[in-house]
C-alpha positions as CSV (number, residue, x, y, z in Angstrom):
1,X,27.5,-13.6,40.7
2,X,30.7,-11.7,39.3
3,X,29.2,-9.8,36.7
4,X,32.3,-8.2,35.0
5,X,33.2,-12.1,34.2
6,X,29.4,-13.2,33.1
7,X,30.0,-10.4,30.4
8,X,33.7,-11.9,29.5
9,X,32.1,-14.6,29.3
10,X,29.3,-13.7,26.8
11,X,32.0,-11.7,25.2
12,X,33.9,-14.7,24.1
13,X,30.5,-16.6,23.5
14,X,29.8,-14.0,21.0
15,X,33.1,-14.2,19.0
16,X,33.8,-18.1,19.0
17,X,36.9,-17.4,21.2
18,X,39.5,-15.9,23.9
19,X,42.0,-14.4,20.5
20,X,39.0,-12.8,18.9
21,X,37.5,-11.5,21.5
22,X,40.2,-9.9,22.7
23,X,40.9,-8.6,19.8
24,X,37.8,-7.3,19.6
25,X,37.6,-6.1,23.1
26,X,40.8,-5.2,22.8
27,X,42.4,-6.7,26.2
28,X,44.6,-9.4,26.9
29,X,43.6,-13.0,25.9
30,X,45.2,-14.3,29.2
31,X,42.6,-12.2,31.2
32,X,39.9,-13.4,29.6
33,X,40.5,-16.5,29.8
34,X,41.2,-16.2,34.0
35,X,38.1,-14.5,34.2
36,X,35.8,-17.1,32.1
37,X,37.9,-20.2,34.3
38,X,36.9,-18.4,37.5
39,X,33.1,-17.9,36.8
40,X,33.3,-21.9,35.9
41,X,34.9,-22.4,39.2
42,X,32.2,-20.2,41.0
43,X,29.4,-22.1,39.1
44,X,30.8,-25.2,39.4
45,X,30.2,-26.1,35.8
46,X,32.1,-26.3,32.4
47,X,30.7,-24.0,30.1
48,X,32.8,-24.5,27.2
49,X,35.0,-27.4,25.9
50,X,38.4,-26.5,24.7
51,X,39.8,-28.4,21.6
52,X,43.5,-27.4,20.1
53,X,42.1,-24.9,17.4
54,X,38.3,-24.7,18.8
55,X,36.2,-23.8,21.5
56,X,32.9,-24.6,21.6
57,X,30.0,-24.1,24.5
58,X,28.8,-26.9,26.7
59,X,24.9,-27.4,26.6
60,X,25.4,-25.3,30.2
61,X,27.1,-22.6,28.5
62,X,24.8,-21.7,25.5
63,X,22.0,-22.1,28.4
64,X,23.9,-19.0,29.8
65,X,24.9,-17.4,27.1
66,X,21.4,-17.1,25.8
67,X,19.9,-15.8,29.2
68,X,22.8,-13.7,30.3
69,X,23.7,-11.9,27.0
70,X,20.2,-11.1,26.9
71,X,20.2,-9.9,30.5
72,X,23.2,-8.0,30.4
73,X,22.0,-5.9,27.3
74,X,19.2,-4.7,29.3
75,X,21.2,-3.8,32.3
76,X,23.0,-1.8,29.5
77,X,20.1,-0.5,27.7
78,X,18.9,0.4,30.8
79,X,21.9,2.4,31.9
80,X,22.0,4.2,28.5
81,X,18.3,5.3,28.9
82,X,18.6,6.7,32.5
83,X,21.8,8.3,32.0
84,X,20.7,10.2,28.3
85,X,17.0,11.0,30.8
86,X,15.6,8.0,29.2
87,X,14.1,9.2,26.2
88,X,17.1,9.5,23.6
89,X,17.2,6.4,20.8
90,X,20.7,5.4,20.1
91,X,23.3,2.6,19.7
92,X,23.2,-0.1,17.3
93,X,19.4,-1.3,16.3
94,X,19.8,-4.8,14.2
95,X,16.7,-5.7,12.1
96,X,15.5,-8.8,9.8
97,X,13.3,-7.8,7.4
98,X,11.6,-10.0,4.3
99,X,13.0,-9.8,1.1
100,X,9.9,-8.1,-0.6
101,X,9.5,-5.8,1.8
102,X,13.4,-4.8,1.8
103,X,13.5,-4.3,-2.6
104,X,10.4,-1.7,-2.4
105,X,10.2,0.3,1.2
106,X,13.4,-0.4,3.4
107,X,15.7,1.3,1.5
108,X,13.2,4.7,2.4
109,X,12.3,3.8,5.4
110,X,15.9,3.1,6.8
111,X,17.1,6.4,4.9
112,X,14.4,8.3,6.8
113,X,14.6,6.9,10.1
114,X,18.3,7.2,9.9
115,X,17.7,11.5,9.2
116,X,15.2,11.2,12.2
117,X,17.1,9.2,14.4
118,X,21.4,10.1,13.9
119,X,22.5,8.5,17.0
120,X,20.8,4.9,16.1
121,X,23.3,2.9,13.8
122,X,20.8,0.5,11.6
123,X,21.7,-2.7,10.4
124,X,19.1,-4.5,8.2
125,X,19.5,-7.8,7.0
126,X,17.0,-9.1,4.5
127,X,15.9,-12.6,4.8
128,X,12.8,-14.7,4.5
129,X,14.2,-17.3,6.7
130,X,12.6,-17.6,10.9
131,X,15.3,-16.2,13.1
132,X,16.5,-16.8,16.2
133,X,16.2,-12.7,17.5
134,X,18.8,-14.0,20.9
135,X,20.8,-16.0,19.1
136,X,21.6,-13.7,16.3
137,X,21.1,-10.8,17.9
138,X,18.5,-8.4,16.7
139,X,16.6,-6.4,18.2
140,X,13.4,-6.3,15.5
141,X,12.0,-8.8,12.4
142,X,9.9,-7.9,10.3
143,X,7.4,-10.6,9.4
144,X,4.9,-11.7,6.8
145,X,2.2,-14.0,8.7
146,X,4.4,-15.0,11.2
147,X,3.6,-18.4,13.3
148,X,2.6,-18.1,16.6
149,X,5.7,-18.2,19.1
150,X,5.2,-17.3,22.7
151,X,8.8,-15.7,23.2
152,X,7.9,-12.5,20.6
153,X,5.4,-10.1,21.0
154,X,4.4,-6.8,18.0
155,X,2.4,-5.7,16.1
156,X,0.7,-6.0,12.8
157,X,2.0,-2.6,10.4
158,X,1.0,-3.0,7.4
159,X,-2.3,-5.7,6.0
160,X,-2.1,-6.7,1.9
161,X,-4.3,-8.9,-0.2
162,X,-3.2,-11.3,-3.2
163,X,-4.9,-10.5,-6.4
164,X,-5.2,-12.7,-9.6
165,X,-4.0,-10.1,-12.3
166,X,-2.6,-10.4,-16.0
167,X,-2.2,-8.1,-18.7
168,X,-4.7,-6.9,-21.1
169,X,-2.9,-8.7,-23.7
170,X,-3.8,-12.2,-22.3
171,X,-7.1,-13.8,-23.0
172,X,-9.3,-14.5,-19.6
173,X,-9.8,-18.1,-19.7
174,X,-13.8,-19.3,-20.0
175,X,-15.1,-21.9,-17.7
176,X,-12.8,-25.0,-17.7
177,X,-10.3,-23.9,-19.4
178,X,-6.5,-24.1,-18.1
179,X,-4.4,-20.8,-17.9
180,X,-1.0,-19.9,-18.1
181,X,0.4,-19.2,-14.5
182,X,3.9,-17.8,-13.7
183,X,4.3,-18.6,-9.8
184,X,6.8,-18.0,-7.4
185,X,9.4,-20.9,-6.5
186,X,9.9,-24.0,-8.8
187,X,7.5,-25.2,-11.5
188,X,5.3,-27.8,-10.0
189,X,1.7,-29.4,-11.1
190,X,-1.0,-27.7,-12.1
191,X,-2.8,-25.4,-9.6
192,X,-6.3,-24.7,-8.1
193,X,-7.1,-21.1,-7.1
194,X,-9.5,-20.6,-5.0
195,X,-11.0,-16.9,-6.0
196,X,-13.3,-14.3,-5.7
197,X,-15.1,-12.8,-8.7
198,X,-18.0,-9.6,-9.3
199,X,-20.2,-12.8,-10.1
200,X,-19.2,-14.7,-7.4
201,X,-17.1,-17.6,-6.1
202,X,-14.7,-19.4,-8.6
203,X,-12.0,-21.9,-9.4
204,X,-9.4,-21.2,-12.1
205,X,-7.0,-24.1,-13.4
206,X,-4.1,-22.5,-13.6
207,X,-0.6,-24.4,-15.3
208,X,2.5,-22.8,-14.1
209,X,4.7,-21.6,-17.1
210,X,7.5,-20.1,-15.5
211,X,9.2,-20.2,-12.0
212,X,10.9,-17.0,-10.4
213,X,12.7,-16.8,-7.2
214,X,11.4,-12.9,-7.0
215,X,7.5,-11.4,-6.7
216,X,9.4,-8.6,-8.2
217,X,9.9,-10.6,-11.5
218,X,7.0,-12.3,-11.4
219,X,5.5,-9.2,-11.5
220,X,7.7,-8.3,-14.4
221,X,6.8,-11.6,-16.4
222,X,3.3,-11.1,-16.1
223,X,3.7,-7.8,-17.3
224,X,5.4,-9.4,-20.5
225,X,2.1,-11.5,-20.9
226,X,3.6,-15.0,-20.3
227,X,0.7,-15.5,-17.7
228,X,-1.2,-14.6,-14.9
229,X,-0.3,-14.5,-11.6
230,X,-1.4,-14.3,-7.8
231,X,0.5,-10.9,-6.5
232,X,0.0,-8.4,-3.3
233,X,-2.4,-5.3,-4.6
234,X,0.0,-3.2,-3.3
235,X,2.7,-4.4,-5.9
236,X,0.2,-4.1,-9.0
237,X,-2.0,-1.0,-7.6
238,X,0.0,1.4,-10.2
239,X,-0.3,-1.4,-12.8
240,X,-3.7,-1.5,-12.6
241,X,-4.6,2.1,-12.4
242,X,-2.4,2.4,-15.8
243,X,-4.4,-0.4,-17.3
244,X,-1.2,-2.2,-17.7
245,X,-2.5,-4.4,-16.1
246,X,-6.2,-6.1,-15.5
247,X,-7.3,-7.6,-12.2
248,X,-9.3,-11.0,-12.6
249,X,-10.3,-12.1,-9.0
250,X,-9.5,-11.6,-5.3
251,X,-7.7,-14.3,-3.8
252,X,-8.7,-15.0,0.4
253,X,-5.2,-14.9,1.6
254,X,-5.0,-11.8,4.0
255,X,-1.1,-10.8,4.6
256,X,-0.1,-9.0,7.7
257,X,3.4,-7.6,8.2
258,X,4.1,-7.7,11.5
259,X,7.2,-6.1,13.6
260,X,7.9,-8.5,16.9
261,X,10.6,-8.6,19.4
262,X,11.5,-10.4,22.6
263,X,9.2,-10.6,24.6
264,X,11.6,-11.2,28.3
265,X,13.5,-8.0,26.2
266,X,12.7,-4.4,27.7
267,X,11.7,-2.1,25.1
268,X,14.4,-0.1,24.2
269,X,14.5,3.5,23.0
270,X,15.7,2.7,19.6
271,X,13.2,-0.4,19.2
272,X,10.3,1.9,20.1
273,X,11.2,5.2,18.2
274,X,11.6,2.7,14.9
275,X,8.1,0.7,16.0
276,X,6.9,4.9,16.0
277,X,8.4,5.7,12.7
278,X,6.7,3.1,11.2
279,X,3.6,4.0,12.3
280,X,3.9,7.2,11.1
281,X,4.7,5.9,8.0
282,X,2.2,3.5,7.7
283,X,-0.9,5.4,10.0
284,X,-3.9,3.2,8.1
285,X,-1.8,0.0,7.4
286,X,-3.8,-0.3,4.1
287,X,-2.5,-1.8,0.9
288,X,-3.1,1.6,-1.1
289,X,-0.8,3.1,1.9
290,X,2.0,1.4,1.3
291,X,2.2,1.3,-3.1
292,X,1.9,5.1,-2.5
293,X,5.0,4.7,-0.1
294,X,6.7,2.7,-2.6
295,X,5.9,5.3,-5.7
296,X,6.3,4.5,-9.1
């Protein structure tokens, strides 16, 4: 197979078109558009279908796009590697990160990867949405109790634990009795939490007050004394050392953040020296670990 004109081809896969990708590219239109019609004559197939204003891929040619763009990135990563001896983390490293995550550590932790690493341009978008890491091209996410899905393989980083906490303020609720809650998301009927106590097993009723689209202004709210509130211990650790806030119960939902990437994908050196920096960051993983990382 021509490879020159498989990676025109993903080239104007990637951009929508022959104008912006050769704009991009910054070569003529007309030969890109030669090149892409000859690999469809090699192959025998139509890979995209050409409207008036709009080109759009054929269910053969996102088939190869996604297999080929992939491919051709690590004949390139692969290049890069042997010709800088292999070792040397550079180009662009695209990561999706959660949104929690991203307000309290990415900002440090791209800042001092970035100081480590000068030759590795990061990107990180922050998102709580899956991803597609071919389609939309990054090379690391950064999950919270990912599903399983057999085309990403990582690690686990970081491990958290949801704690029922409220401030001092607020009177603990006696058997039976309904408390104020402030959840994240929309207000919906009153919940059961199942929860952990010094004396043992419990359930508290809990009526949701207020709805925030943060854990960062949950946190804030409950703070205020509107409520209680299920929150990661590594949010509320400085809370509840100050006695600003009080913890009630444990809640048995273990969190794992976990950093995955393709699995087909070769490691590159900029993936792995950012999978090492976080290990360094993070050496125990532990909740305590990361509100230390965070600061006040």
């Amino acid at each position: 197979m021509d490879l020159p004109a498989l990676a025109d081809f993903t080239l104007v896969a990637r951009h929508g078109g022959f104008g912006r990708a050769a704009r991009e590219a910054g070569r003529p239109k007309a030969t890109l558009s030669r090149r892409v019609a000859e690999l469809e004559a090699d192959l025998d197939l139509r890979l995209f279908e050409r409207g008036a204003r709009s080109l759009k891929l054929t269910e053969e040619g996102r088939a190869l796009y996604e297999r080929a763009g992939m491919l051709l990135t690590e004949l390139e990563e692969t290049a890069a590697a042997i010709a800088s001896g292999g070792q040397t983390a550079r180009g662009r490293l695209r990561i999706s990160a959660p949104l929690l995550f991203s307000q309290t550590a990415m900002g440090k932790l791209a800042a001092g990867f970035a100081l480590r690493h000068p030759d590795v341009r990061l990107e990180v978008t922050v998102e709580d949405r899956p991803v597609d890491m071919i389609e939309e091209g990054y090379d690391l996410v950064i999950r919270v109790n990912p599903d399983p899905d057999a085309t990403l393989v990582g690690r686990i980083f970081l491990r958290d634990r949801l704690v029922v906490v409220a401030s001092p303020a607020l009177p603990r609720p006696g058997n039976g009795a309904v408390l104020p809650a402030v959840v994240r998301g929309s207000l919906q009927r009153d919940e059961t939490w199942k929860v952990s106590t010094a004396a043992g097993p419990a359930t508290l009723m809990a009526k949701p007050v207020l709805g925030l689209s943060s854990l960062l202004m949950v946190r804030d709210a409950v703070r205020a004394g509107v409520g209680a509130a299920r929150l990661p211990l590594s949010l509320v650790s400085a809370d509840l050392a100050s006695g600003s806030l009080v913890h009630w119960a444990d809640v048995d939902a273990p969190i794992a953040l976990w950093a995955l990437y393709p699995t087909r994908r070769l490691l590159s050196a900029r993936v792995s020296a950012f999978l090492d920096y976080l290990r360094d960051a993070f050496p125990k993983g532990t909740p305590d670990e990361l509100a230390a990382y965070m600061g006040p």
